[in-house]
C-alpha positions as CSV (number, residue, x, y, z in Angstrom):
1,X,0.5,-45.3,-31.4
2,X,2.1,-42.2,-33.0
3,X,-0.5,-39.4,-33.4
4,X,-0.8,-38.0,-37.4
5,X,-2.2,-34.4,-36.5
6,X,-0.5,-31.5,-37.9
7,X,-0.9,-27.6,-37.1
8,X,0.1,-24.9,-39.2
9,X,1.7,-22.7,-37.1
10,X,2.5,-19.1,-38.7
11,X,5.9,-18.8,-37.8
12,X,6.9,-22.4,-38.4
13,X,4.9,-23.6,-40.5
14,X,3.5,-27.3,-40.1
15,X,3.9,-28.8,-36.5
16,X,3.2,-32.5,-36.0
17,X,1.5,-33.6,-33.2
18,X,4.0,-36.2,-32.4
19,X,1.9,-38.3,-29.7
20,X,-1.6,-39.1,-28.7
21,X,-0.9,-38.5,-25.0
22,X,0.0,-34.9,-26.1
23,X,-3.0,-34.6,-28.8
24,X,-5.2,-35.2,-25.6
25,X,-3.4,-33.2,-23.5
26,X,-3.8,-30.4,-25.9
27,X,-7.4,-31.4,-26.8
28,X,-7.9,-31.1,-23.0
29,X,-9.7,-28.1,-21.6
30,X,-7.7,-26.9,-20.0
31,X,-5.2,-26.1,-22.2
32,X,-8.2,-25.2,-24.9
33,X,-8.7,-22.5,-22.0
34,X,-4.9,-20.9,-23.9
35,X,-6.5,-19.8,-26.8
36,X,-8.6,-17.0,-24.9
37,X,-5.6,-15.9,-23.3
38,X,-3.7,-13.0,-25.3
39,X,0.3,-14.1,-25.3
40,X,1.1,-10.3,-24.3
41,X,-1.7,-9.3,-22.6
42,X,-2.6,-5.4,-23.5
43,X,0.5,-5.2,-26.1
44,X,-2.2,-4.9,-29.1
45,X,-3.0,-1.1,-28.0
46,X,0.4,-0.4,-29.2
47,X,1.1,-3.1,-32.1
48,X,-2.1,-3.8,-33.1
49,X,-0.9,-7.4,-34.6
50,X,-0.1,-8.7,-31.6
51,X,-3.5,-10.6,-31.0
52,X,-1.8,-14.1,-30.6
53,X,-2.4,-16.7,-27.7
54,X,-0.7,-18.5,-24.9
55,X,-2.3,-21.4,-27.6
56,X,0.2,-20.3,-30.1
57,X,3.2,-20.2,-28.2
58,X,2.8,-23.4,-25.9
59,X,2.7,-25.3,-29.5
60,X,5.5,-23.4,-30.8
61,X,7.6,-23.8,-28.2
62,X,6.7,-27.8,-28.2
63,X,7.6,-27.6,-31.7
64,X,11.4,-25.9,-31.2
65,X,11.9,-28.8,-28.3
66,X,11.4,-31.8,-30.7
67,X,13.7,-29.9,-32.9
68,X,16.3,-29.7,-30.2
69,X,16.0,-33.0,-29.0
70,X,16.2,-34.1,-32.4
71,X,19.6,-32.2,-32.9
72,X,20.8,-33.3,-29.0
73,X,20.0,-36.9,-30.1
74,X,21.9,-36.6,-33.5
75,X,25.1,-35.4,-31.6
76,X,25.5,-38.5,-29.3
77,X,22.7,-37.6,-26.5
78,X,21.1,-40.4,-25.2
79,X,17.2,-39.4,-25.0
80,X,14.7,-42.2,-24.7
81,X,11.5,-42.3,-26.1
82,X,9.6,-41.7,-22.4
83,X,12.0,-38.9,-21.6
84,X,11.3,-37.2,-25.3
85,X,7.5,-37.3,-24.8
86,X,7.9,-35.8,-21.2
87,X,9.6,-33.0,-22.5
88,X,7.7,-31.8,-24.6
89,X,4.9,-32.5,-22.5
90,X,6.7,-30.0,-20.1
91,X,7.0,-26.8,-22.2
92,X,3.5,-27.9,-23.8
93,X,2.5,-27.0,-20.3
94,X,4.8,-24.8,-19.1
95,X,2.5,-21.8,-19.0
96,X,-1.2,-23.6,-18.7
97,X,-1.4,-21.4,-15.6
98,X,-1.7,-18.2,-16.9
99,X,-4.8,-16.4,-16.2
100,X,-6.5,-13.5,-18.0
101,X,-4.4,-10.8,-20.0
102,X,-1.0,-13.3,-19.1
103,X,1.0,-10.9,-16.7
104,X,-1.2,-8.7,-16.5
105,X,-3.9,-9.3,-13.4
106,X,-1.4,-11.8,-11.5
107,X,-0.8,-10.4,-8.3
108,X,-4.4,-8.8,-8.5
109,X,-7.2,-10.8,-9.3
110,X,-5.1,-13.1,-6.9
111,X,-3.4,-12.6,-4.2
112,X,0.3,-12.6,-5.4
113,X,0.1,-16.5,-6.4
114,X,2.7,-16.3,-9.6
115,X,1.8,-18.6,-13.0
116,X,4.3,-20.9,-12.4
117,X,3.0,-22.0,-9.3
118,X,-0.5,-22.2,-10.9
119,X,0.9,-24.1,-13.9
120,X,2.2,-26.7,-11.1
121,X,-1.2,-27.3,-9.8
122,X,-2.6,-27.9,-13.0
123,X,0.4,-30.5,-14.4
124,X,-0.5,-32.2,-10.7
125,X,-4.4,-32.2,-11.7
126,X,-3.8,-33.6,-15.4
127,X,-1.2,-35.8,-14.2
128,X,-4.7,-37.5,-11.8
129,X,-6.7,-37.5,-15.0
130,X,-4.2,-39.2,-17.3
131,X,-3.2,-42.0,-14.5
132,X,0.3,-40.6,-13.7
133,X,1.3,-40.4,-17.6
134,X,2.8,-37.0,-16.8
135,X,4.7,-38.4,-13.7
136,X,7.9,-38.0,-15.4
137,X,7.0,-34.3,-17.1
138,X,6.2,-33.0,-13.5
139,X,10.0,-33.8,-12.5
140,X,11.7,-32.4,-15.6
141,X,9.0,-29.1,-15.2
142,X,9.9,-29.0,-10.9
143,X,13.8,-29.5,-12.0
144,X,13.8,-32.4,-9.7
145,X,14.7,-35.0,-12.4
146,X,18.6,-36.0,-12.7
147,X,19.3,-35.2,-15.7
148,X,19.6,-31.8,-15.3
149,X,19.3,-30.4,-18.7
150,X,15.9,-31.2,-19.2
151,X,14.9,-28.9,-17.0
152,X,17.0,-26.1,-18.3
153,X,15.8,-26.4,-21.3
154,X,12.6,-25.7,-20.3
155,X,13.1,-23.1,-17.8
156,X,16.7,-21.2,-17.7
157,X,18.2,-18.0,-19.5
158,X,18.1,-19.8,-22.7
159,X,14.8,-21.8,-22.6
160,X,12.8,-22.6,-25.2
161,X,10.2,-20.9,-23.5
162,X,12.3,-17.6,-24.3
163,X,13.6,-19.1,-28.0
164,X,9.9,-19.2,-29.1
165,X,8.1,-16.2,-27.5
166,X,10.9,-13.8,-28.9
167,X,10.3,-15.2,-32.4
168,X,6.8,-15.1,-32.2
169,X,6.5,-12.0,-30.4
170,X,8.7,-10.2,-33.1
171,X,6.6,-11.9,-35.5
172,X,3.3,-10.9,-34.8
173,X,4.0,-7.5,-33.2
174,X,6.8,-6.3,-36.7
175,X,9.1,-5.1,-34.2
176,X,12.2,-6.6,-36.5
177,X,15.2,-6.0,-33.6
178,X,13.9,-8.4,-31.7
179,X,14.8,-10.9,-34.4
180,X,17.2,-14.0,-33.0
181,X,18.9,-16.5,-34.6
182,X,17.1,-19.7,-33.1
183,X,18.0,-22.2,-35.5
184,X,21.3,-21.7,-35.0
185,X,21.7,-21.2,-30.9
186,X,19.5,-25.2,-31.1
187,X,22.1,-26.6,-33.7
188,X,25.0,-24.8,-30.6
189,X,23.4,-26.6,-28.0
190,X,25.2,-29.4,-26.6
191,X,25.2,-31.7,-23.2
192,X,28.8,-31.0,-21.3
193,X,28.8,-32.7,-17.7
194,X,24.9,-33.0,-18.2
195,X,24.1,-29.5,-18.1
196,X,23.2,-27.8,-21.4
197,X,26.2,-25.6,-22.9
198,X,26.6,-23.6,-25.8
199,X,29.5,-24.5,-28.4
200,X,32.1,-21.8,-28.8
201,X,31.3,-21.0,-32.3
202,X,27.1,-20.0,-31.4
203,X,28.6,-17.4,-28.7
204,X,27.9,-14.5,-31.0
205,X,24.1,-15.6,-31.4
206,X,23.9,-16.0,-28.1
207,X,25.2,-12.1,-27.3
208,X,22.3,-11.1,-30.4
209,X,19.8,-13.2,-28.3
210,X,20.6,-11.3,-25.2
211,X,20.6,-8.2,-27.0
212,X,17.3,-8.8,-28.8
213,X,15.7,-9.8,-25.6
214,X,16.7,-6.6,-23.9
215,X,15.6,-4.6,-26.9
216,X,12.1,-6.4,-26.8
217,X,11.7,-5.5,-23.1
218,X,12.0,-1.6,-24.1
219,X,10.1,-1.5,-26.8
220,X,7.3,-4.2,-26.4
221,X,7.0,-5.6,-22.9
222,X,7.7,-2.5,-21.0
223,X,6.6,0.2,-23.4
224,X,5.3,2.7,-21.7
225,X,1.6,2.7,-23.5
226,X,1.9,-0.9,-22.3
227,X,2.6,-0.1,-18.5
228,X,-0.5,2.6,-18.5
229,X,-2.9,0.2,-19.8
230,X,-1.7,-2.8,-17.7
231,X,-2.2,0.0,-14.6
232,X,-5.6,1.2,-15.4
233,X,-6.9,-2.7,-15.6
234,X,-4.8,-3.4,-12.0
235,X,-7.1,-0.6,-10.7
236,X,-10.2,-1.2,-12.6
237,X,-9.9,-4.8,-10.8
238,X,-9.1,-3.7,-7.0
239,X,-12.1,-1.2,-7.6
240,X,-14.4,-4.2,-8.7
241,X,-12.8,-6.0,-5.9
242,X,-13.2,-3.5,-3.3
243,X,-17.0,-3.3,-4.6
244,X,-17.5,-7.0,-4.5
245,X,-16.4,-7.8,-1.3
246,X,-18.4,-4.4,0.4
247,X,-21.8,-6.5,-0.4
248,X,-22.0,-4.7,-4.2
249,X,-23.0,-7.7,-6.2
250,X,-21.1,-7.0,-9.9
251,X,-22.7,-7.9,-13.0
252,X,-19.9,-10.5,-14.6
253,X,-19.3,-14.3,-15.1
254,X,-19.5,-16.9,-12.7
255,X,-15.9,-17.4,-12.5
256,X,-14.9,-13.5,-12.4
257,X,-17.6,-12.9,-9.7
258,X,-16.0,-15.9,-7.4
259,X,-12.2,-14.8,-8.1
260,X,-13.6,-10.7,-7.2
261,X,-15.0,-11.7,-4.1
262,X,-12.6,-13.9,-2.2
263,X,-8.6,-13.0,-1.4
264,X,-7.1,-16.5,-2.5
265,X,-4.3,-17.8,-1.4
266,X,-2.4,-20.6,-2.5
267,X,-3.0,-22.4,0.2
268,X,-7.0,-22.1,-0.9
269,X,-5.8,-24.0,-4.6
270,X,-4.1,-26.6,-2.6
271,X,-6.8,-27.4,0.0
272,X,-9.9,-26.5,-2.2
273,X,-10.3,-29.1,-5.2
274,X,-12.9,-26.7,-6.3
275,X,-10.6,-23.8,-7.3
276,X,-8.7,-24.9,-9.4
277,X,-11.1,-26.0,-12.0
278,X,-12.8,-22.6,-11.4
279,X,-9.6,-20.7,-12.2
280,X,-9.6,-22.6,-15.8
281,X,-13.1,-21.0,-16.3
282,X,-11.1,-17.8,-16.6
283,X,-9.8,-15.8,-19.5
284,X,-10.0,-12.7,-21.3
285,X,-13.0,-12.8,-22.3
286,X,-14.6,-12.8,-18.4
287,X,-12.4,-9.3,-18.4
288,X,-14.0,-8.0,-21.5
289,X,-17.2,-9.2,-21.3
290,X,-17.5,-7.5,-17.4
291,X,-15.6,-4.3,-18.8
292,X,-18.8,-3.9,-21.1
293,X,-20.9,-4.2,-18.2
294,X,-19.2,-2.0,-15.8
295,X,-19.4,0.8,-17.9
296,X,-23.1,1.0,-17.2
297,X,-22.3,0.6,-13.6
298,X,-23.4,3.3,-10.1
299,X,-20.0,3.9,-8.9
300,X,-18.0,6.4,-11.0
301,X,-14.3,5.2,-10.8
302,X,-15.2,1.7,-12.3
303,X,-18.0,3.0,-15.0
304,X,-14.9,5.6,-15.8
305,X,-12.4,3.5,-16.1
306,X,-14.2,0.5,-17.9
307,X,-15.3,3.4,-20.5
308,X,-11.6,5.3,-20.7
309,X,-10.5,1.0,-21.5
310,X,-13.2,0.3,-24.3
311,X,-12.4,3.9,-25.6
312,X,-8.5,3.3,-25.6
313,X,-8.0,6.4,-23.3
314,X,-5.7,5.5,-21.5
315,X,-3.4,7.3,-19.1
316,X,-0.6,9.5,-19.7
317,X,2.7,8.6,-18.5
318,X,6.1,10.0,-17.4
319,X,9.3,7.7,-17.8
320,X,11.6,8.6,-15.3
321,X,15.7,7.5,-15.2
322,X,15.5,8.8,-11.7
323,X,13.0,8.1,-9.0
324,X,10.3,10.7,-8.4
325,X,10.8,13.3,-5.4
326,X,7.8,13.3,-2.8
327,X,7.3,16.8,-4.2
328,X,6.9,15.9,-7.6
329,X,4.7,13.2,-7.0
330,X,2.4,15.5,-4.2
331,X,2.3,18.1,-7.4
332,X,1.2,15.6,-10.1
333,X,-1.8,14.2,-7.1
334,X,-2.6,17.7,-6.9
335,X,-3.1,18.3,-10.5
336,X,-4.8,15.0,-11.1
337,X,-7.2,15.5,-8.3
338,X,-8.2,19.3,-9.0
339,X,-8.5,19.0,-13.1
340,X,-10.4,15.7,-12.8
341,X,-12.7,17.0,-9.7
342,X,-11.8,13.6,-7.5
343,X,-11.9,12.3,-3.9
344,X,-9.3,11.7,-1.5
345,X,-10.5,7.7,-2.1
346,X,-11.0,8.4,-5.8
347,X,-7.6,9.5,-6.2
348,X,-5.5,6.3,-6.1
349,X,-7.4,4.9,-9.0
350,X,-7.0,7.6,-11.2
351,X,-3.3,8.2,-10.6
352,X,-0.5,6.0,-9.8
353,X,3.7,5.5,-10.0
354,X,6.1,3.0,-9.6
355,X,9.1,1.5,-11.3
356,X,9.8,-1.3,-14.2
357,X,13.2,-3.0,-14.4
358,X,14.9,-4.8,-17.2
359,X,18.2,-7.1,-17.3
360,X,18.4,-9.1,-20.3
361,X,21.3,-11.4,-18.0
362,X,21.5,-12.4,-15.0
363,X,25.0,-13.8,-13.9
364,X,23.5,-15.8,-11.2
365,X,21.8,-18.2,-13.6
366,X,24.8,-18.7,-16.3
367,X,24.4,-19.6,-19.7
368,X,27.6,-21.6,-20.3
369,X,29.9,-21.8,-23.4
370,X,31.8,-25.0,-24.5
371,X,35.4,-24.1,-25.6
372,X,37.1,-25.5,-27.9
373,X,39.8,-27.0,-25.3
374,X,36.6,-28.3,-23.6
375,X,36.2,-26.0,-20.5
376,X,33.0,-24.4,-19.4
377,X,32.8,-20.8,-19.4
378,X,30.1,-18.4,-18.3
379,X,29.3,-16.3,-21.3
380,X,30.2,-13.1,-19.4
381,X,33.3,-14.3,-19.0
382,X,34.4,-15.1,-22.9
383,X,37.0,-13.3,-24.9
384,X,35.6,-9.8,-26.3
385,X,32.1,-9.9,-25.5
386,X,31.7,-6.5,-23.2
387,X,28.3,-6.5,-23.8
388,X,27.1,-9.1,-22.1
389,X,28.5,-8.1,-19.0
390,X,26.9,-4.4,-19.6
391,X,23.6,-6.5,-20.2
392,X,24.1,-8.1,-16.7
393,X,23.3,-4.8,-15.1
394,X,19.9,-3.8,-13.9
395,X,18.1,-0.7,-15.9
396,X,15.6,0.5,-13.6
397,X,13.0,3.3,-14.8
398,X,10.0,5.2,-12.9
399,X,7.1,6.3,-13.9
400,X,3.7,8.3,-13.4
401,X,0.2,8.3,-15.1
402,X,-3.1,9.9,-14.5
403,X,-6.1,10.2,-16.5
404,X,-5.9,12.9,-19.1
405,X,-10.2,13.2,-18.3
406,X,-13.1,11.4,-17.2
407,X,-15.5,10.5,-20.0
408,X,-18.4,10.4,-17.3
409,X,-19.4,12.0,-14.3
C-alpha cells in the first residue's frame, strides 16, 4: 500500500512519503528523537540560521535517493521494488545515531563510541520491531550487500549523505560558496561494473563539489568560533562528569544523569538492552535544560562555564598553520591562569589546544569517472583537473583558547 504523506521540505520543496514501512519508520521515536538534534550542532553562534535538524536532513537526503534511483532506473539499472524501499530506508537512517549537539559530545558524553556505530545498533533494534522488514536496509547500510553501489551511495566520497547536507547546510546557514550542483552530479551518475561512476561530461561538477566541500569545512564546520564553542561544551561535560561520578549528584534529566555517571563502552550498548533505548532519551534539550541548571551550581568551573555558554562568551582562539611550541603554549597557561585567578586542576577547563584537519578528497576512497571510451578513471587522475589532486592533501591547523573572564567567582 503506497503511503500518500507529503513534507514540505525548504530546500526541495514537497517530499512524498513514498511507503508505509518508511512513514512508520519515521513516525517511530526514535527517529522523532532527530528533530531535537541540531544538524550542526553549535554552528548557530556563528550563522544564526543554522537552527535545522538531523530531522531535516535524514528526509532530504531520502528525498535526493528516490531521485537518483529514479534516474539509475531510467538509464537501464535494474532496481526492484524491495531493493528501492531499502535504500532509502538506509540513508533515512543513516544518521539515527547521533546524539546531542551531532559531533559535538561524541567521544565525551561517551566513551569514543562514533555515530555510525550507534546508528548500527539502532537499524538492528528497529529491524526486531518491524519483524526483519529492514533486513535488507541493514546490508546495503553495513556494505555487506552485493551490489555494491547501494552502499556507496549511501556512504562514500559522493554520498547522498554529503549531496544533501552541503545543500542544506549552505541553505540554512547563507554561506553561498558552498553551493553544488546536485541535480546535475545525480543525472552523471551511472552503474559501470556495479560500482557507481560518474560520466565524463559531470567531472567539472564533481571538482565544484569537492571544492565547495572544502570551502564549507573552513568556513562553517571548522570555523574557529565553532571549534571554541564545541571545546567549552567538551569541558563543561568532563567537569559534570568528573562531578557525577565523585558522588556529586547533578541536577539534570534522567537520561543525562545516567550517560554522566557511567564510562560506556560499546560493549555496554551491545550487552545491555537497556542502553540503548536510554541513549534515544537524549538530545539537546537534556544539554540545555542542565546548562540552565548548572549555572546555579557549587563548583565554580561548571557554574562558569554553563554561564560564559548561556551568555555566548565564549573563548578566544588562536589559528595556527604551525603547531604551538611548549613555550608558547606554557606562556598562554600562565596568562590564563594568573588573569583568571585559577587552580592547577581548574586550569585545563578553562584553557585548551589542539589541531583540526580538512581534506575535501581522499584518494584512498576514489570517486570514479566514466570515459567516454568506457574506462574507469579516478577523478585525480583526469585530464586538467590539478585541483583535485591539490584537494587530496591534508590542511592541518592548531589552535588555542582560554576564557577572556569569568562571569562568577
Amino acid at each position: 500500500m503506497k503511503s500518500h504523506k507529503i513534507i514540505n521540505d525548504p530546500v526541495y520543496g514537497f517530499i512524498n512519503i513514498p511507503s508505509e514501512l518508511i512513514f512508520a519508520i519515521i513516525d517511530h521515536p526514535y527517529f522523532q528523537r532527530l528533530r531535537r538534534i541540531k544538524q550542526l550542532g553549535l554552528t548557530d553562534y556563528v550563522y544564526p540560521g543554522a537552527l535545522h535538524t538531523r530531522f531535516h536532513h535524514a528526509i532530504g537526503a531520502m528525498h535526493l535517493m528516490s531521485i537518483t534511483l529514479d534516474h539509475l532506473r531510467n538509464k537501464g539499472v535494474e532496481i526492484d521494488d524491495q531493493e528501492y524501499e531499502a535504500a532509502l530506508i538506509a540513508i533515512l537512517l543513516h544518521d539515527i545515531g547521533h546524539g546531542p549537539f551531532s559531533h559535538a559530545l561524541e567521544f565525551s558524553l561517551l566513551q569514543n563510541i562514533p555515530h555510525e556505530k550507534l546508528s548500527q545498533l539502532f537499524l538492528l533494534d528497529l529491524n526486531k520491531q518491524f519483524h526483519g522488514q529492514l533486513d535488507l536496509a541493514l546490508r546495503i547500510f553495513n556494505g555487506n550487500y552485493e551490489r555494491r553501489f547501494f552502499h556507496q551511495l549511501v556512504s562514500s566520497q559522493l554520498d547522498i549523505d554529503r549531496l544533501d547536507y552541503l545543500q542544506r547546510d549552505c541553505f540554512f546557514t547563507g554561506v553561498s560558496e558552498g553551493t553544488i550542483g546536485a541535480d546535475r552530479i545525480i543525472k552523471m551518475m551511472a552503474i559501470k561494473d556495479d560500482r557507481l561512476v560518474i560520466e565524463e561530461k559531470g567531472i567539472y561538477s564533481i571538482e565544484n563539489f569537492l571544492s565547495a566541500r572544502r570551502l564549507m569545512y573552513w568556513q562553517v564546520y571548522l570555523h574557529k568560533t565553532t571549534v571554541s564553542a564545541e571545546k567549552m561544551l567538551i569541558n563543561l561535560i568532563l567537569r559534570a562528569k568528573h562531578l557525577q561520578t565523585s558522588g556529586e549528584s547533578l541536577p539534570g534529566s534522567e537520561a543525562l544523569r545516567y550517560f554522566l555517571s557511567n564510562d560506556l563502552t560499546i560493549q555496554d550498548f551491545t550487552e545491555n538492552c537497556d542502553v540503548l533505548p536510554f541513549f534515544a532519551e537524549l538530545d539537546d534539550f537534556d544539554i540545555w535544560g542542565a546548562l540552565k541548571l548548572w549555572q546555579k551550581s557549587k563548583d565554580r568551573i561548571l557554574r562558569n562555564i554553563a554561564t560564559m555558554f548561556l551568555l555566548r562568551r565564549l573563548y578566544k582562539i588562536t589559528l595556527s598553520n604551525q603547531s604551538f611550541t611548549e613555550e608558547e603554549l606554557d606562556h598562554m597557561r600562565v596568562r590564563t591562569k594568573t588573569k583568571l585567578k585559577l587552580s592547577e586542576e581548574e586550569l585545563p577547563y578553562f584553557f585548551a589546544h589542539g589541531s583540526i584537519s580538512n581534506h575535501a578528497y581522499a584518494a584512498k576512497e576514489s570517486i570514479y569517472v566514466l570515459t567516454k571510451k568506457g574506462q574507469v578513471v579516478d577523478v585525480a587522475q583526469a585530464a586538467d583537473l590539478p585541483n583535485i589532486k591539490a584537494m587530496s592533501k591534508i590542511v592541518k591547523k592548531h589552535y588555542a583558547c582560554r576564557a577572556k573572564d569569568l562571569p562568577l567567582h
